[in-house]
N, C-alpha and C positions, 0 to 999 in steps of 0.2 A: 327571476323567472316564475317561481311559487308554482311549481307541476303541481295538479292537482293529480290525486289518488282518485280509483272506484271505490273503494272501499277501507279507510282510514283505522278500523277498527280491527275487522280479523278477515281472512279471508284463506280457506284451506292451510289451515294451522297458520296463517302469517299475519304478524300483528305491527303495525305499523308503529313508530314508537316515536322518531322527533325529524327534521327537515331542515336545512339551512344552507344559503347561497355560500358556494367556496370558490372565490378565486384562481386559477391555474393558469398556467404558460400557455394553456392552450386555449381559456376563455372561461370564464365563469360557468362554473355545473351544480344544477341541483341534487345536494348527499341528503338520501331520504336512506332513514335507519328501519331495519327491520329485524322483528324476533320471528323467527320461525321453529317450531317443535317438531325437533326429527328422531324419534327416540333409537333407530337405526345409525345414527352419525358416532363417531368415535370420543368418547368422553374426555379429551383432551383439547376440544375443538370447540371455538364460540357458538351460541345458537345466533348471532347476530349478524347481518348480513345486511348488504349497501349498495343502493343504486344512484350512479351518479348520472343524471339526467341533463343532455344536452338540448335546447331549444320544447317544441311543443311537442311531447309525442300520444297523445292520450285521444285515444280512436285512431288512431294512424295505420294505415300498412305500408310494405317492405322498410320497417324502421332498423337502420343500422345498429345493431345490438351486439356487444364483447361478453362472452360471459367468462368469469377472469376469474380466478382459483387463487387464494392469497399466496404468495412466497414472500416471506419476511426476508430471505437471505441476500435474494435479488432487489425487493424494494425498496428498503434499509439500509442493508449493509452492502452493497452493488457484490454482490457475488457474479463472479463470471461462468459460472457451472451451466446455466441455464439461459434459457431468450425470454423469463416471466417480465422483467420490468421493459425491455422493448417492448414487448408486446402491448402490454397495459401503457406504454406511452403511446405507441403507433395508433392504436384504437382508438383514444384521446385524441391525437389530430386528424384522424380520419371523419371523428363524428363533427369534431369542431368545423371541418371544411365544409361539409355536406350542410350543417348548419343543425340540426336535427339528432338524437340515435341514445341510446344508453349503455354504459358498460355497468354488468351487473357483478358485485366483487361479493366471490365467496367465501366466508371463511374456513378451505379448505386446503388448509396447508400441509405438504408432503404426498400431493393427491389424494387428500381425504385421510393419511395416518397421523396429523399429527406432529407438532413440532420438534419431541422429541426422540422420535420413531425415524422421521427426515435427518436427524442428525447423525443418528445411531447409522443409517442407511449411507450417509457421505463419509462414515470415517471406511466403510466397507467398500464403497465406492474409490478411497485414497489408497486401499490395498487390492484394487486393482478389478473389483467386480463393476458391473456397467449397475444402471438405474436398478434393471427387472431382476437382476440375479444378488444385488443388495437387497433389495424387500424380500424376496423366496426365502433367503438365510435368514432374516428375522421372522418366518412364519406371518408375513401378512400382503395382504391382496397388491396387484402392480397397482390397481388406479379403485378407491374403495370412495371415490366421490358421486352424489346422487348430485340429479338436478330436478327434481322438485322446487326447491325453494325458486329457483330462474322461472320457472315456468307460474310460479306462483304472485312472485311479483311483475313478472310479463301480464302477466291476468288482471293485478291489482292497476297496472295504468291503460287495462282496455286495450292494450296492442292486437292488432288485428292480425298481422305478418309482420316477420324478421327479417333482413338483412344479416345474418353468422359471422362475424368475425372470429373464424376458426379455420386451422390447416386437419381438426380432429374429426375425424368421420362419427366416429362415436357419439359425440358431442348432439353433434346433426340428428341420428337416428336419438337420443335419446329424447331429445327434445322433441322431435316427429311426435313420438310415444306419448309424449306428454301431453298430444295437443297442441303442441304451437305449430304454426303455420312456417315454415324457414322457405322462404321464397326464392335463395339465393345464399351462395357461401361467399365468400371477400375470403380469399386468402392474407395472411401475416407471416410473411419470408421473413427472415429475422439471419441476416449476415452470420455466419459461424466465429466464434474464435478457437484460441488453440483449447481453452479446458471446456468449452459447449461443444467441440463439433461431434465428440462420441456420443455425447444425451443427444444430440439432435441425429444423426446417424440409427441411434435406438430406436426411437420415435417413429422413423421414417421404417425400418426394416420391420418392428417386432410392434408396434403400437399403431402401423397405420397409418402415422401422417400421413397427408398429401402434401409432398416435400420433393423438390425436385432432387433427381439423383443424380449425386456428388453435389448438390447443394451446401450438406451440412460436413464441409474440409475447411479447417480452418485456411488462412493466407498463406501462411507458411509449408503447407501441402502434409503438415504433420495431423 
């Protein structure tokens, strides 16, 4: 595919860095690597960031767009705590169908705290605190992720308007802020199981989601 970039070199602290076609279940994606300098990000956390680019999107508008927060637990290791790797797989076939779209992966693991701050926060989680009341006991933010970098590299391929693949309001308005145009949200329902359906429950009651209610009960009504 070989996307071409606007500006290859730097562009609002973002500095484009290497490129190359990857294969996937879902159809070949251009992974374009990027360094971005965010001196407010948490020092546990990569400056390195990736967009994987499906078909032509460069001057385009409503381009279908994931903007994806790394979870090592889910990606890796399938952890069932959460709905990260559904999501980043559903996004994937979503764009692949449409033909078209990009999911931008950030590397912001733990919502911005950090991989071993997210661990510290699951063993608190195993003794019975939800998401929000695990980080409050370690004295750090419920969701401490910026999106600059998203809107940075939206910028560096010319995108004119979004398509969101997001259930997260926040998400939306931050990017609004940013200047991108989000012309449209795609909601990603992500089926509940029995140890995601209280994080997705959370999300929906105390974070916001646009999550249908009783959506997030696992099958077994537990």
């Amino acid at each position: 595919m070989n996307t071409k970039i606007v500006a290859p070199v730097s562009l609002d602290s973002l500095e484009w860095l290497a490129e190359a076609p990857i294969p996937t279940r879902y159809g070949t994606f251009d992974v374009h690597v990027f360094r971005y300098d965010d001196p407010a990000a948490h020092p546990g956390l990569s400056d390195e960031h990736l967009a994987l680019v499906f078909g032509d999107i460069r001057g385009r508008s409503n381009v279908p767009v994931r903007v994806h927060s790394e979870c090592l637990t889910s990606e890796v290791f399938g952890s069932l705590k959460c709905d990260c790797r559904e999501q980043l797989e559903s996004a994937q076939a979503e764009i692949a169908r449409r033909g078209f779209g990009i999911v931008l992966y950030l590397r912001q693991e733990g919502r911005g705290i950090g991989l071993t701050n997210k661990i510290k926060a699951y063993a608190l989680q195993a003794k019975g605190a939800d998401t929000i009341e695990a980080n409050r006991l370690l004295h750090l933010p419920v969701d401490a992720r910026q999106y600059d970098v998203a809107a940075a590299m939206l910028r560096a391929f010319d995108v004119k308007s979004i398509e969101l693949m997001t259930n997260n309001p926040l998400k939306t308005n931050a990017l609004s802020k940013l200047g991108i145009v989000v012309a449209k949200r795609i909601p990603l329902f992500i089926e509940a199981n029995e140890f995601s359906a209280r994080y997705l429950e959370v999300k929906r009651e105390q974070l916001q989601h646009e999550l249908p209610r009783g959506f997030a009960v696992s099958q077994d009504g537990e």
